[in-house]
C-alpha positions in Angstrom: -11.7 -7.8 -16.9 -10.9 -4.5 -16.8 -7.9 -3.8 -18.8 -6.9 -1.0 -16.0 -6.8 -3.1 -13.1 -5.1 -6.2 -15.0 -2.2 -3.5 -15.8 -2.2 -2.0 -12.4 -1.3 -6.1 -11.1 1.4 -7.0 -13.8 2.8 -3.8 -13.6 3.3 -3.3 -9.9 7.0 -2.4 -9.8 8.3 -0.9 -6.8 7.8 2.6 -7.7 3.8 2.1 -8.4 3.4 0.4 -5.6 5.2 2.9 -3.5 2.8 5.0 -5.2 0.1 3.0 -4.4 1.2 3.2 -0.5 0.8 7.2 -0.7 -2.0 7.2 -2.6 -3.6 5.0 0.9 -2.0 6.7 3.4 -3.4 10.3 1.9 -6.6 8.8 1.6 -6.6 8.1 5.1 -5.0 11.3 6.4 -7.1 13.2 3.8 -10.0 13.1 6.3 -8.5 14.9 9.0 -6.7 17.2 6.8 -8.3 21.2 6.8 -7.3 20.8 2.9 -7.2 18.5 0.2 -3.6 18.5 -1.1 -3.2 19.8 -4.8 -1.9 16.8 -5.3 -4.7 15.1 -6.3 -6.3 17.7 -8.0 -5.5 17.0 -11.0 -7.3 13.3 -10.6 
């Protein structure tokens, strides 16, 4: 099991997974967007 995902679950306090919810909804906006935000440049 990869230790990243098992970390992801037992940490998912309300602040990652708010984080988690952006993280979707730009993936799904990202599309349609001229740019990708430099948000995510750094990944």
């Amino acid at each position: 099991m990869p230790v990243k995902s098992r970390k992801v679950k037992v940490k998912a306090t309300g602040r990652e997974e708010k984080e988690e919810k952006e993280k979707e909804w730009w993936e799904k906006i990202l599309p349609k967007l001229p740019k990708p935000p430099r948000l995510f440049s750094s990944e």
